[in-house]
C-alpha positions as CSV (number, residue, x, y, z in Angstrom):
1,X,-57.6,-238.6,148.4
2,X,-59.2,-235.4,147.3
3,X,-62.1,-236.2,144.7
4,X,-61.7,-233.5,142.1
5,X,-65.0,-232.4,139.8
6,X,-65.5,-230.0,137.2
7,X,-68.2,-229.2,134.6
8,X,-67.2,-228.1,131.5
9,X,-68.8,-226.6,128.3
10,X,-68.8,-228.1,124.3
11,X,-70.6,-227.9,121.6
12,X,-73.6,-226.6,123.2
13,X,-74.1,-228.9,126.7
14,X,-72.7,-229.4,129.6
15,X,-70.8,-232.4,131.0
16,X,-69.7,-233.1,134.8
17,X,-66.6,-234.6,134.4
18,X,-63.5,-236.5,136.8
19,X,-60.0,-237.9,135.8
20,X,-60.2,-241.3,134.0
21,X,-63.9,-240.5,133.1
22,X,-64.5,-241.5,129.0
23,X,-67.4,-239.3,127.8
24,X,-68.9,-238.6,124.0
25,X,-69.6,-235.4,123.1
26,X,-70.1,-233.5,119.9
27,X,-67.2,-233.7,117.4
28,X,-64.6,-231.6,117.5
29,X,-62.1,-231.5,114.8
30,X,-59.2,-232.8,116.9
31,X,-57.3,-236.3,116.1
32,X,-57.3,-239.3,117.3
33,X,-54.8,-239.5,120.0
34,X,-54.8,-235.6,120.0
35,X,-54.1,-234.2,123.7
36,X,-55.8,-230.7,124.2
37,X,-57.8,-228.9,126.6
38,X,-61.6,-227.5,127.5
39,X,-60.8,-223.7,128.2
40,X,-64.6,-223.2,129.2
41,X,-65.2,-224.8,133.1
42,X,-68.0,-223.6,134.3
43,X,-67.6,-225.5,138.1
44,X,-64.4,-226.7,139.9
45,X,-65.6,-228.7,143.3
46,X,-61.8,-229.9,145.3
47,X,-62.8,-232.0,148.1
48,X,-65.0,-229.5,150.1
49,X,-64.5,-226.3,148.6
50,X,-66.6,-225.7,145.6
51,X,-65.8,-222.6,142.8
52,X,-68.8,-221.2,140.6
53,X,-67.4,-219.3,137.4
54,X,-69.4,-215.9,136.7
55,X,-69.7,-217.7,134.0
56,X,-65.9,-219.3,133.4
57,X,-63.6,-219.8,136.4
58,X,-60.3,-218.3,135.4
59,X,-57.2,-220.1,135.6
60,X,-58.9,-223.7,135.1
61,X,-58.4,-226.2,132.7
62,X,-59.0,-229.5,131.6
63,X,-57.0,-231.7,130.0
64,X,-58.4,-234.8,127.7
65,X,-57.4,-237.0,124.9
66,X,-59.1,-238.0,121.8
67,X,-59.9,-241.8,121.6
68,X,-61.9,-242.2,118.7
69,X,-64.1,-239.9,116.0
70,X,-67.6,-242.0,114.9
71,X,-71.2,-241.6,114.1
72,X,-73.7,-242.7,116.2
73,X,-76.9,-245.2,115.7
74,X,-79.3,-244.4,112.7
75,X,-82.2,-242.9,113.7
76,X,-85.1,-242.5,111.1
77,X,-86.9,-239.2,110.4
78,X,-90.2,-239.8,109.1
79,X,-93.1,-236.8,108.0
80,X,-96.3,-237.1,106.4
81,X,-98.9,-235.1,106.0
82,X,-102.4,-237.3,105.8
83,X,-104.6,-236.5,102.5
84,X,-101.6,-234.6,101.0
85,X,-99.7,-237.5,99.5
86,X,-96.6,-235.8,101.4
87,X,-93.8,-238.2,102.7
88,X,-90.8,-237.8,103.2
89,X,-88.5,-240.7,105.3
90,X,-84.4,-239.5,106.0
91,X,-82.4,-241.0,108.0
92,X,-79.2,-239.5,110.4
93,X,-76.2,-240.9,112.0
94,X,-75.1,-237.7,114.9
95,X,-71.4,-237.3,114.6
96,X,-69.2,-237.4,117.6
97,X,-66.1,-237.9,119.3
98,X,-65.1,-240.2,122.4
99,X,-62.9,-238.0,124.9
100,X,-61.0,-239.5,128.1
101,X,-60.7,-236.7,130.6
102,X,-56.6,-237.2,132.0
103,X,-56.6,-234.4,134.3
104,X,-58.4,-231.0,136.0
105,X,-55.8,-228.1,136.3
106,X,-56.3,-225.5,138.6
């Protein structure tokens, strides 16, 4: 069985992704339980032979399904400036969305 790769491009990063592979990424305004696809693949590696977009491969696509929308853990943003009386303390909880990729068509 042919082990099929691709690394694909959202919100900014990229992922390298395989079938049954269940990544977070940043949210996407999709449902949950929503079937789409990533339009921008960057790599497609098919057993041996290996494809490098210039900077998308045409033709390649890959399908996922949305398994959940959350936040993620609070983190705690803290500044101060010393002998200014400045502080400020915020916290922030990074939005995203848990993907399961089903399949790479090329």
């Amino acid at each position: 069985m042919e082990e099929t790769l691709a690394v694909i491009k959202t919100g900014g990063k990229q992922y390298l992704v395989k079938p049954g592979e269940k990544i977070d990424i940043e949210k996407i305004p999709q449902k949950e339980g929503e079937e789409f696809f990533f339009e921008e693949v960057l790599l497609l590696k098919k057993g041996k032979e290996v494809k490098i977009g210039k900077p998308l491969l045409e033709d390649v696509k890959v399908k996922a399904k949305v398994l959940e929308q959350g936040k993620g853990e609070k983190i705690i943003v803290f500044k101060h400036k010393r002998r200014k009386r400045y502080k400020v303390k915020k916290g922030h909880r990074q939005p995203y969305t848990k993907v399961e990729i089903l399949e790479i068509l090329a």
